[in-house]
Structures are given as C-alpha cells and as structure tokens.
DRENTIMI-263056 format. One record per residue (C-alpha): x, y, z; residue in three letters. Coordinates in steps of 0.02 Angstrom, whole numbers, always signed. Layout:
BEGIN
SITE, X, Y, Z, Ala
...
//
This chain:
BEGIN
SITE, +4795, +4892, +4325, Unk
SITE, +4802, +5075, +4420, Unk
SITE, +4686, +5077, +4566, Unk
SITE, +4632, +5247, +4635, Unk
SITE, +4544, +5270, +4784, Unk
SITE, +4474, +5458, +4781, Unk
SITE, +4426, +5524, +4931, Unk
SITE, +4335, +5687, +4979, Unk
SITE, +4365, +5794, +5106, Unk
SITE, +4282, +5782, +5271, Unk
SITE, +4170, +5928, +5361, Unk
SITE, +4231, +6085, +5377, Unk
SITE, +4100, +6225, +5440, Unk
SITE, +4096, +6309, +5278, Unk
SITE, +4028, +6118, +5203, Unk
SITE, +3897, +6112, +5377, Unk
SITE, +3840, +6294, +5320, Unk
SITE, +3808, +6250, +5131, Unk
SITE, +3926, +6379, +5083, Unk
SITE, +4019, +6387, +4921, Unk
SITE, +4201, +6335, +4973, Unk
SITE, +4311, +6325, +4843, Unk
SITE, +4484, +6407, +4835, Unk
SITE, +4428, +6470, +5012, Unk
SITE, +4539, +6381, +5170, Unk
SITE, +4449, +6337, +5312, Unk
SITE, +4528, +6165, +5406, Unk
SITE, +4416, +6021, +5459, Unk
SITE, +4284, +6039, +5617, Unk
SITE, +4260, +5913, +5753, Unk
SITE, +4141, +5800, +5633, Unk
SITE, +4268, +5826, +5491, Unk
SITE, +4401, +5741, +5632, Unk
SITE, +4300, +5627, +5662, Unk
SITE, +4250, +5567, +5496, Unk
SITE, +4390, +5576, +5423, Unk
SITE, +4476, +5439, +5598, Unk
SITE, +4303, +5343, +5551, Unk
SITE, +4385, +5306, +5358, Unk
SITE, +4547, +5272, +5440, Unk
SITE, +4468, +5133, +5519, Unk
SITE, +4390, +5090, +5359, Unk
SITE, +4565, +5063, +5251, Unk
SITE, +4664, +5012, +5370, Unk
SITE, +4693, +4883, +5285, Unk
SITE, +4715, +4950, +5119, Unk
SITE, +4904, +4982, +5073, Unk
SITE, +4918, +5109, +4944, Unk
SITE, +5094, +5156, +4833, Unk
SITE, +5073, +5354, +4847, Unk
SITE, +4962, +5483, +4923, Unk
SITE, +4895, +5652, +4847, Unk
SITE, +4813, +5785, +4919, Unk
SITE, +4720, +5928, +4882, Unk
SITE, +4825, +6091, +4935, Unk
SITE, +4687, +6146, +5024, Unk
SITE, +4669, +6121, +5227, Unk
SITE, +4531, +6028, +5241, Unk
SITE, +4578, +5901, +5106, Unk
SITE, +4765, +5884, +5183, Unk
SITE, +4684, +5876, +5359, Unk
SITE, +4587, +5758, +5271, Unk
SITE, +4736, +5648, +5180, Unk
SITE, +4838, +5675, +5359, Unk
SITE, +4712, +5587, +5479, Unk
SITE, +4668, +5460, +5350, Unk
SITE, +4836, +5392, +5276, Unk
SITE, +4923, +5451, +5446, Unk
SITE, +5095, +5352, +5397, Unk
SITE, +5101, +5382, +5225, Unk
SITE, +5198, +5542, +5144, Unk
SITE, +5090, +5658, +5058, Unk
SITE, +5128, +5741, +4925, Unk
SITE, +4999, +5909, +4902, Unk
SITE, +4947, +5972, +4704, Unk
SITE, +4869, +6105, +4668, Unk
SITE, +4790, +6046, +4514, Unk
SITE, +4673, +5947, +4637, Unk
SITE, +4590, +6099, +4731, Unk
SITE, +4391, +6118, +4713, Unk
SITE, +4349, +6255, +4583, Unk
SITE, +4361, +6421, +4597, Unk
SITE, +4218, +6504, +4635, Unk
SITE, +4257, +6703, +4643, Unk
SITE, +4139, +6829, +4706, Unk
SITE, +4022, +6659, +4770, Unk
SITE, +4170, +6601, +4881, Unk
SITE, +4099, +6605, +5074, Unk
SITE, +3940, +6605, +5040, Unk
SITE, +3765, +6530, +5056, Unk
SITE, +3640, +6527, +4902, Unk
SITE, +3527, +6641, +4953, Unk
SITE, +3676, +6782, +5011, Unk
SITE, +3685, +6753, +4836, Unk
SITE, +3544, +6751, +4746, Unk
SITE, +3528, +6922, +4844, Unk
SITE, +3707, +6979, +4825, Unk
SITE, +3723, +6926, +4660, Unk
SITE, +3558, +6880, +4566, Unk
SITE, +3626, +6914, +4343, Unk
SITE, +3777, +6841, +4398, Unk
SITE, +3727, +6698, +4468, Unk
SITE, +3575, +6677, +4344, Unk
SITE, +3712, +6682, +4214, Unk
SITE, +3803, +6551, +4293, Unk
SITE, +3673, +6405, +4328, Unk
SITE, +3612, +6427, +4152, Unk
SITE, +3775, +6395, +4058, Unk
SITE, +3891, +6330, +4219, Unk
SITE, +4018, +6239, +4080, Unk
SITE, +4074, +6399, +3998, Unk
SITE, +4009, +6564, +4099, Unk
SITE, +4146, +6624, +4201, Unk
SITE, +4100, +6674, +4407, Unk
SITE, +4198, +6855, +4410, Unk
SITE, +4358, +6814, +4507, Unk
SITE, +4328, +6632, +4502, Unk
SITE, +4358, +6519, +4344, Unk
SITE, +4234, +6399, +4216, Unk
SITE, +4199, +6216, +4258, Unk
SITE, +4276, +6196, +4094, Unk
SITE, +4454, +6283, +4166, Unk
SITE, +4406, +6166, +4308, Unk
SITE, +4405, +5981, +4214, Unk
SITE, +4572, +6049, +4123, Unk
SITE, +4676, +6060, +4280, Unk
SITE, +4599, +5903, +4356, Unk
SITE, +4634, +5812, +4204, Unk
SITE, +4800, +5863, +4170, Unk
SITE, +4842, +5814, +4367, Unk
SITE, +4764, +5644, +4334, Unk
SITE, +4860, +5602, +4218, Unk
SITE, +5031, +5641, +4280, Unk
SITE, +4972, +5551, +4415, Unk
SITE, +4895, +5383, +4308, Unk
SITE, +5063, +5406, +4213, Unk
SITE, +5187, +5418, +4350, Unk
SITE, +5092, +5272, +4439, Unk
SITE, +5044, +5141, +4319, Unk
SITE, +4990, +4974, +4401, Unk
SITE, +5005, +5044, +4579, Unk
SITE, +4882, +5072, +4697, Unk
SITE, +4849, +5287, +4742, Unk
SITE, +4743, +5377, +4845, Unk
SITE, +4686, +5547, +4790, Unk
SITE, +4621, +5655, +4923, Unk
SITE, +4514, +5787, +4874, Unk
SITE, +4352, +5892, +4827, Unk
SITE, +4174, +5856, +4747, Unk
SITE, +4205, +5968, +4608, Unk
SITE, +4373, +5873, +4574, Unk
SITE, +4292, +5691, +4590, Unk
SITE, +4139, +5724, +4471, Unk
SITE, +4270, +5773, +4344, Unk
SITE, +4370, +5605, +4350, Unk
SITE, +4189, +5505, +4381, Unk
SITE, +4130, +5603, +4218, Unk
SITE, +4274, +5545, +4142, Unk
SITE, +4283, +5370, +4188, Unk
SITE, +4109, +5358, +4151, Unk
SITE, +4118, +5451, +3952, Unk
SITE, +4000, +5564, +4009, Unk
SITE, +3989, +5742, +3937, Unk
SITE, +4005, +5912, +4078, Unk
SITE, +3823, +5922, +4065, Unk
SITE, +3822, +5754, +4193, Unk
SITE, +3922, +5853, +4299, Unk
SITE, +3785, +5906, +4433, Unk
SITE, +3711, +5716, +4438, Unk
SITE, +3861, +5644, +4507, Unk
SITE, +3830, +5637, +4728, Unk
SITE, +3977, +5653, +4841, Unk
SITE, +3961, +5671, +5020, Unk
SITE, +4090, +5733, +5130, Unk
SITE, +4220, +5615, +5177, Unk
SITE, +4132, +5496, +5024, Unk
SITE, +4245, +5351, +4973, Unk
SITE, +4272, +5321, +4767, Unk
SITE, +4372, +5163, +4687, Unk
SITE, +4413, +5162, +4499, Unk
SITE, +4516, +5040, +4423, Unk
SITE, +4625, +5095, +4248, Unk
SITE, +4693, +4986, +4134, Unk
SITE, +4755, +4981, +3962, Unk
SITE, +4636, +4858, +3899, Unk
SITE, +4491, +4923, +3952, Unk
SITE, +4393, +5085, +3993, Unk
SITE, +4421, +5128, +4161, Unk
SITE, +4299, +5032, +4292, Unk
SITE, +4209, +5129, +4438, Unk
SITE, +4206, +5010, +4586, Unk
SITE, +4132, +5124, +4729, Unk
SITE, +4054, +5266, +4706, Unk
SITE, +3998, +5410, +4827, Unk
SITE, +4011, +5265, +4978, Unk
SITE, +3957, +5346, +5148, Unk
SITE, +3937, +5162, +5249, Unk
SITE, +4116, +5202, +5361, Unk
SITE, +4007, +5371, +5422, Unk
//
C-alpha cells in the first residue's frame, strides 16, 4: 500500500484577499508561517519516504516549514491551474473586468479555456500524469505531496470515481491535510479529507 498525505498550501495574501492565484507567485504571509509550523507540529511524527512540492512559493514555503528535514523535490505538474487574464484578481474585478469571459467560463469550466490561462480539463491531465510517476516511482512508500486546491480536487475526484463535474464540491482550506491510501487490490481509500483540526 502507497500512502499519500496531500497537503495544501498555507495563506498567502492573495488566498486572505479571495483572489484567483494560480500560476501567480506570491510566498506565504505571517498566518501562512504560522499554519504551516502548526502542521509541523501535527506530523511530527509521521515519517514519510519522499517529499513533493508544488513549484510555486507558497506551496514550497509550504513543503519547507512543514517537512523541514526532508529533501524536496519541486514538479511543476503540481502547480494550481492556470488561470490567465483572472490571475490577481477578486470576483467582482472580474465580473467587471471581464463579464462574457467569465460567464463563459462558470458555465462550461471543464472545457472553456480562460484567455492566457488553460481548461480544468488541461488541468486534471498534468496532475494526473504527475501522480502517477509519483504512485509509480513510490509504490508501498509513504509521500507527501504539497500543493494547491485545484491540484487536490483532481486526485480526490479521482480517488473517489467521480466525474469533473464534482470538481467544485470538493472543500480544501488552506494548509488542509488529505490521506489516501493506494493499493493494487483495491480502489484507492480516502482517509482524511479537507482536515483543518491542527489550525
């Protein structure tokens, strides 16, 4: 059996403002810090095989505080989605910036394309195709994944044989703790889901 323990990133300001993050960069605030030290204390001890990371800064902040004497290795198949011309900004900058495109958007958000940003089905490709190097790489080992909501509704969606269209229904905090369990005679098992309690 594989365990993975998916994390997501803790608060940056962009995630305290409510706006749309994605490929954007900021690092981790002062709560972000200290969320992320507050789910050190949570797993400390939990020994893990191999830590991943999003690329991004707040998820390798994230990853660094966390798993502080691990090595991390970053991929960018694990960064949040894309979001284009939305990227930086709150809803209603965009609803007024915006309103067709992002009209367009929440009405078919599996295949319409944000200009300059990508589909949540180019989205569940990458993550996918990371996972499994990953689950393939690490089988019956213990991983962390650190990472983004978009990413972990993707591999909860997943685990869980639901369709994109469950994408949305699928809660994660910042700095929420996930634990699925894979193995080869079984579909995989969610263990935790969207757990706040260390916060």
């Amino acid at each position: 059996m594989t365990r993975l323990i998916l994390i997501r990133h803790a608060q940056s300001d962009y995630t305290l403002e409510n706006r749309y993050c994605g490929f954007s960069d900021p690092p981790l605030n002062n709560r972000g810090r200290w969320q992320s030290k507050r789910m050190a204390a949570y797993l400390k001890n939990v020994s893990v095989n191999m830590v991943y990371s999003s690329d991004l800064r707040r998820a390798y902040e994230t990853a660094k505080i966390v798993f502080k004497n691990e090595s991390i290795e970053k991929l960018t198949d694990l960064r949040e989605m894309n979001f284009g011309i939305f990227e930086g900004l709150k809803y209603e900058e965009i609803i007024e910036k915006y309103p067709k495109h992002y009209k367009d958007w929440t009405d078919n958000p599996i295949k319409v394309k944000i200009p300059e940003g990508e589909t949540l089905e180019s989205l569940s490709k990458r993550v996918r195709e990371g996972l499994f190097l990953i689950l393939s790489q690490h089988k019956d080992r213990k991983i962390a994944l650190v990472t983004h909501g978009g990413p972990i509704r993707i591999i909860v969606c997943d685990a869980l044989r639901y369709d994109l269209e469950m994408f949305w229904q699928i809660e994660q905090e910042v700095c929420a703790l996930n634990i699925l369990d894979y193995s080869k005679e079984s579909l995989p098992l969610v263990v935790k889901m969207n757990d706040v309690s260390h916060l």
